[in-house]
N, C-alpha and C positions, 0 to 999 in steps of 0.2 A: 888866709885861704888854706884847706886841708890839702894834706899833700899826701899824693894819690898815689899808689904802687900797683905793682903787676908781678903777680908773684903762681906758680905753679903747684898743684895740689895733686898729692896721686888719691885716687879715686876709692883705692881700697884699706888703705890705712890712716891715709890723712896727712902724709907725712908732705913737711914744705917747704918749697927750693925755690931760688931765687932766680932760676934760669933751668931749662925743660930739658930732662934727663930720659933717657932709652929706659933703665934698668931702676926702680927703686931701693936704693941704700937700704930702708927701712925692713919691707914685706918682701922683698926680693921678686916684685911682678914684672912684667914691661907692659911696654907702653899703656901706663895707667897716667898717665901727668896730663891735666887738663889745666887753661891757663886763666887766671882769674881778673878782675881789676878789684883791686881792696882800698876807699877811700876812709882813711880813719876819721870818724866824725866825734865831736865833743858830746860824751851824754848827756841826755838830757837832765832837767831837776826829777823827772818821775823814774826814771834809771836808778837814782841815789838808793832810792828803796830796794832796786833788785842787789844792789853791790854791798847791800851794810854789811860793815864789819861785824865778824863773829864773835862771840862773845870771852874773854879773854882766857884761857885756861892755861891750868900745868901739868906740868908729867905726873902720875902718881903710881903706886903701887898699882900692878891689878887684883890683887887680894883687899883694895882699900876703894876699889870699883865697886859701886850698888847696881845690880842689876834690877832695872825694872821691870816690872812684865806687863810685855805692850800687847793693848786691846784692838784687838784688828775689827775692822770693819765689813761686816756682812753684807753681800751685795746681793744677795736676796734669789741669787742661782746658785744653786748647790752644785752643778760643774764646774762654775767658772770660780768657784771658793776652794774647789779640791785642788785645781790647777795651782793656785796661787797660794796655796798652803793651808788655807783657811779663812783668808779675808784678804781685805786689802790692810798692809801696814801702814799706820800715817806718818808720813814726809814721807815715803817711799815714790821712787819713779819709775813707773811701766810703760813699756812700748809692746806695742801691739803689733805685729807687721803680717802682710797675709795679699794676697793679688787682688788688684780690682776686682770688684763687683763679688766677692768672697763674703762680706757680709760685716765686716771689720764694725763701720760705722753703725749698722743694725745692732750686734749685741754691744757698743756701750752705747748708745741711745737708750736701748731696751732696758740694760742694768742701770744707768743714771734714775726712768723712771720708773726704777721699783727699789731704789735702794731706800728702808725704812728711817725713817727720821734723819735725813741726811740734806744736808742744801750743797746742791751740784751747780756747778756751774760749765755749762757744755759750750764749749768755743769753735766755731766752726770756720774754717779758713776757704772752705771748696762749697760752702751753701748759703742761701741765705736764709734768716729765720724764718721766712715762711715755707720753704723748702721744707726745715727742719721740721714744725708742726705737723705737715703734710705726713711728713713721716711716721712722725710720731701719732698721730690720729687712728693712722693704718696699724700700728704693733696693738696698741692699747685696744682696738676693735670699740666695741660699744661702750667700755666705761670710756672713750676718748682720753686726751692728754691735755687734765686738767690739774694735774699735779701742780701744788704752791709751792715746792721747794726745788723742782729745776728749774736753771734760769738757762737761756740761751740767748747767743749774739755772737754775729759774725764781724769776726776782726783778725787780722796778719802783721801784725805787728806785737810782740813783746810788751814793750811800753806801755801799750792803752791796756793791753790783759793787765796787766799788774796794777792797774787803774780798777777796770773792773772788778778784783779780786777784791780792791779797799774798800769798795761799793756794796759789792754781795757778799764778803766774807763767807766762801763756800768751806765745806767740810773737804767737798772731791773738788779738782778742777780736771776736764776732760777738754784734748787739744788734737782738733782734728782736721790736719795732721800736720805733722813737723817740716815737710819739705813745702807746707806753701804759708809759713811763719817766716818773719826775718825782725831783722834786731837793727835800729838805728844807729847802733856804735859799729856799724861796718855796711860800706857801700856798694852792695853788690846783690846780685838776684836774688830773691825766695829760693829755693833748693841748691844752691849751688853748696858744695864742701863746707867751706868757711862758715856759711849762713846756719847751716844742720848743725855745726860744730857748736857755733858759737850759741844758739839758740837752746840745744839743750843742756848746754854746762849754766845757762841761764834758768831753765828750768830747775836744773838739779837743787843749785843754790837757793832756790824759792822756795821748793820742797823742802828741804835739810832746816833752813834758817826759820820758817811758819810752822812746820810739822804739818804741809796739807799733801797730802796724797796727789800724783798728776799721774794721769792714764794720756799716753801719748800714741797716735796710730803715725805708723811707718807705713812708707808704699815700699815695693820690692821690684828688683830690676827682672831684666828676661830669665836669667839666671837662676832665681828663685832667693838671693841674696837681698839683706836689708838695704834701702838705697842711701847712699851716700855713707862716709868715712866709717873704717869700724871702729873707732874709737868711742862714735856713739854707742854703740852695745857695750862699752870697757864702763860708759857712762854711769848706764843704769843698771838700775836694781833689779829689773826682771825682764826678761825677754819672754813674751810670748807671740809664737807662732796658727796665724788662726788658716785654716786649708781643707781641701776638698776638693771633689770631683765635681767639674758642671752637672757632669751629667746625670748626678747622684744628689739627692738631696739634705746628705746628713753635711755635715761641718765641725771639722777635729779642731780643737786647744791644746797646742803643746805647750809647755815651757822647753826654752830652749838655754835660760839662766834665771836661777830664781837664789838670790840673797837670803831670804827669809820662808825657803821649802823647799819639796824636792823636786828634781826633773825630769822624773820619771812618769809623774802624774799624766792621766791626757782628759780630757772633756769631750763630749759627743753632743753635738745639736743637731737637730732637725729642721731644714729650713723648709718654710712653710707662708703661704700669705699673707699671714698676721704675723709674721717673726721668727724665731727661732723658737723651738720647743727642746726641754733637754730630754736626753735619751738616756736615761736609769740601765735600761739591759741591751747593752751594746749586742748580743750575740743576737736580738728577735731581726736586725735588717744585715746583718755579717753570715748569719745561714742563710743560703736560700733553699725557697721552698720547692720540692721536687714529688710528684707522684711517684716515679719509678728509678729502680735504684740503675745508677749509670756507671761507667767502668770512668776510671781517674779521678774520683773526685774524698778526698779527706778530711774530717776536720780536724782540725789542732785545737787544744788547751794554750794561749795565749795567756801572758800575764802584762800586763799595763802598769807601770804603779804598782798600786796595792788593788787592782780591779782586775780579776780573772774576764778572761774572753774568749769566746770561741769562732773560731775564721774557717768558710772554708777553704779547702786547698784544690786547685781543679787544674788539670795537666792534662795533654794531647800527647803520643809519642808516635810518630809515623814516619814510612821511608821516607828517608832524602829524595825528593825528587830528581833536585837541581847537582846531585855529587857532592857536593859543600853540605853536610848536614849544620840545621838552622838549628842557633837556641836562643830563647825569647825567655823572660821574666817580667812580669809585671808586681809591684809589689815586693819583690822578695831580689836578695843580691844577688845579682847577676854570678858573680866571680863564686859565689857558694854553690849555686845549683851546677856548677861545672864540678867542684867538689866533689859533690854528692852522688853524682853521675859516674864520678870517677869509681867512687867507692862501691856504687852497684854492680859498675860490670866486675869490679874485680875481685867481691867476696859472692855477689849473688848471681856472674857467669852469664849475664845479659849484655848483647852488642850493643848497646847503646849508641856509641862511636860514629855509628853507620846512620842514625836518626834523627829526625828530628824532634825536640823537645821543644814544649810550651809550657809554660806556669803562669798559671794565674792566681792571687788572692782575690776571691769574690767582694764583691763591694767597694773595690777600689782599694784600700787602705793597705798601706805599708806598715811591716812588718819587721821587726831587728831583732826578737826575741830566738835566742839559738834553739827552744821549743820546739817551734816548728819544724824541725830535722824530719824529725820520724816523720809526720806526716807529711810531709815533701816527699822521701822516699818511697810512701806507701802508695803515697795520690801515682807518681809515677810509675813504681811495677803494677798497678792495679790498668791504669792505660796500656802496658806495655805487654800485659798479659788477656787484658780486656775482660776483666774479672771483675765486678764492683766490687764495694766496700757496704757495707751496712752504713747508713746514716747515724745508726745508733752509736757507731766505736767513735771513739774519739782520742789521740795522742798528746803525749807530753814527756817529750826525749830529746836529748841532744846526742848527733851522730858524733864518730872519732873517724880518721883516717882510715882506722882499722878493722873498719866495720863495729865497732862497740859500740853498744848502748848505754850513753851514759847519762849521768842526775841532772836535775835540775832544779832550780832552788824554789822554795814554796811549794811545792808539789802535795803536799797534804791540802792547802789551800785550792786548785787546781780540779784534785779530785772529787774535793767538797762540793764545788760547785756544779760540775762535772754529773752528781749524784743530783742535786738540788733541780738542774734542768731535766734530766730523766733520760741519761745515756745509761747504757745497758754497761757497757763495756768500755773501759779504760786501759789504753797500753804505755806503761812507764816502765823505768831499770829498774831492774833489780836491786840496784846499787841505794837506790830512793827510798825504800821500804822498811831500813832499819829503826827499829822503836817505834812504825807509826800500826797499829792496832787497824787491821781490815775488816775487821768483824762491825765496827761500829759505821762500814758505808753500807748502800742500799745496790750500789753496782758490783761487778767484778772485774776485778782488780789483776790485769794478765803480767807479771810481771817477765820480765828479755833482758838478754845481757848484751847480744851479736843480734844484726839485723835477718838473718839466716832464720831465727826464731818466727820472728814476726814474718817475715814471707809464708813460713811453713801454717803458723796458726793462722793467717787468714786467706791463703792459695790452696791449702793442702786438700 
């Protein structure tokens, strides 16, 4: 008979004790210890296949290392391959994590079937395959979804996938999702610690030892945190992040760990009835559209990646009502615009203090790019003085304490683009300007050293 244990798990690193502790050793959280029952069961004969032994090596030189160069796999959306470096790598293993009803299982349904010459095999633990059809019928619109190379079938169990896999011999295996999969070699619920744990180090080793690529979707707690142990994300090869505003219809692709590219990258969808559409020019639903020109509102030169973008910036500044002056941020760090605020009353001689302040980035989307300074600053003295801005100016500066205007990196890139959409006017440092040739943009190029400047050239 197996013999059964009861052992406690903290929730945010995984770390695990034998008896339920206040404070974790590990992560140093409290009361994260939740209590498990773990019955060690004997694997199964089709288990054998997920545990083979690896094949035998030895140390060598790495000068006596052949690097091969690995052909990644094109999923047939040019967002979701910028994100991810360029493709998908094979063996590599992806989590997907992003809040219900976000759209997670919409784009890989939709990349499975459009991925070219590739047999997918889509596993679904939360639908059944007529669900999945259904779905799928709906993305594909009138050619319908009669694709010969994805396969689908709903099953939660490890075991029989690994069954499946010997069956279909897919190129991709897609696993949706990790918290309502469990593993027969341990006796305990679908999502719980143990089960996330052990399931994806089961994945990882299937991936690594077949060379098949596994796209895996995460759910995420209230928090906005991946659910369950984070040792899963130490796991894998890529974390990406899929998010958005209900009330907006586009939908962001971070990478929040990417092994094989960078993290800087983001992807833009459009959600839409038939699916998701990608958005090539992030800045046509990040401007909005205005007949007349209004006081607070700026836009910034935004860098993503390697994809310039333009946000606007729209700020309210009005008395305190209440004695307690209010300040709000949306989109943008709270603890900065206090900064920033600081910095205006004290080089640009505005009570700020007494006020209340609002920020908003239009279109919802968050912003970490220190770019956005200036136009922050200007959205707000332009409320504060109730003086629009032209639509047409656009910013790309990082503030100092001290009131300076200072550089920012790619800003040749910035301006390019900046010229390409048909903004008149650009304001950057001065500091930005050395070796880059002005003659060869179609705008003008204002360049500021102290924010003092920039008030004076678009107040005075």
């Amino acid at each position: 008979m197996a013999k059964v244990k009861s052992f406690f798990f903290c929730s945010e690193c995984g770390y695990q004790s034998s008896s339920w502790l206040g404070k974790c050793p590990e992560c140093g959280k409290w009361n994260t210890f939740s209590e498990e029952v773990v019955q060690a069961v004997k694997p199964a004969s089709s288990s054998s296949k997920l545990h083979s032994p690896l094949s035998a090596s030895t140390p060598k030189p790495i000068s006596q290392v052949v690097a091969a160069e690995t052909q990644r796999i094109p999923t047939g959306c040019a967002e979701f391959d910028r994100v991810l470096g360029g493709g998908i790598v094979p063996g590599s293993l992806i989590l997907l994590g992003g809040e219900p009803g976000i759209g997670k299982s919409t784009l890989l349904l939709q990349t499975a079937l459009n991925i070219p010459d590739r047999r997918i095999l889509y596993v679904s633990g939360e639908e059944s395959e007529q669900q999945i059809k259904m779905r799928a019928d709906r993305l594909m619109g009138e050619r319908k979804a009669e694709s010969e190379e994805c396969y689908v079938v709903s099953e939660t169990v490890t075991q029989r996938i690994v069954e499946h896999i010997e069956q279909v011999r897919p190129d991709i295996l897609v696993v949706d999702s990790i918290q309502t999969i469990s593993s027969e070699t341990i006796d305990s619920s679908a999502g719980s610690i143990s089960q996330i744990r052990e399931c994806t180090a089961e994945f990882q080793r299937l991936a690594k030892e077949r060379s098949l690529p596994i796209l895996l979707v995460g759910h995420i707690t209230k928090d906005g945190n991946l659910a369950g142990p984070k040792v899963m994300e130490h796991i894998v090869d890529c974390v990406l992040q899929f998010e958005g505003d209900r009330n907006y219809g586009y939908r962001m692709l971070r990478s929040l760990k990417n092994r094989f590219g960078s993290t800087a990258e983001i992807g833009i969808f459009e959600m839409q009835g038939d699916g998701l559409r990608e958005v090539s020019n992030p800045s046509e639903f990040l401007l909005s559209q205005r007949d007349e020109n209004l006081s607070g509102c700026a836009v910034a030169a935004t860098l993503e990646g390697a994809r310039p973008m333009f946000i606007e910036v729209q700020s309210l500044v009005s008395s305190a009502v209440y004695g307690t002056p209010q300040r709000n941020a949306n989109g943008f760090d709270f603890r900065r615009l206090s900064m920033l605020l600081a910095v205006l009353e004290k080089r640009c001689g505005f009570k700020l203090g007494a006020k209340d302040v609002f920020l908003n980035i239009a279109g919802g989307i968050r912003v970490s790019d220190p770019a956005i300074d200036l136009a922050v600053a200007c959205s707000v003295l332009s409320s504060n003085v109730d003086m629009p801005i032209s639509p047409r100016y656009c910013f790309a500066a990082e503030m100092g304490l001290s009131g300076e205007v200072r550089p920012v990196s790619r800003v040749e890139q910035r301006i390019t683009e900046a010229d390409r959409i048909g903004f008149e006017k650009i304001f950057v440092s001065k500091y930005n300007m050395r070796g880059i040739n002005k003659k060869r943009f179609g705008l003008q190029i204002v360049e500021v050293a102290v924010i003092e400047e920039v008030f004076r050239a678009l107040f005075a």
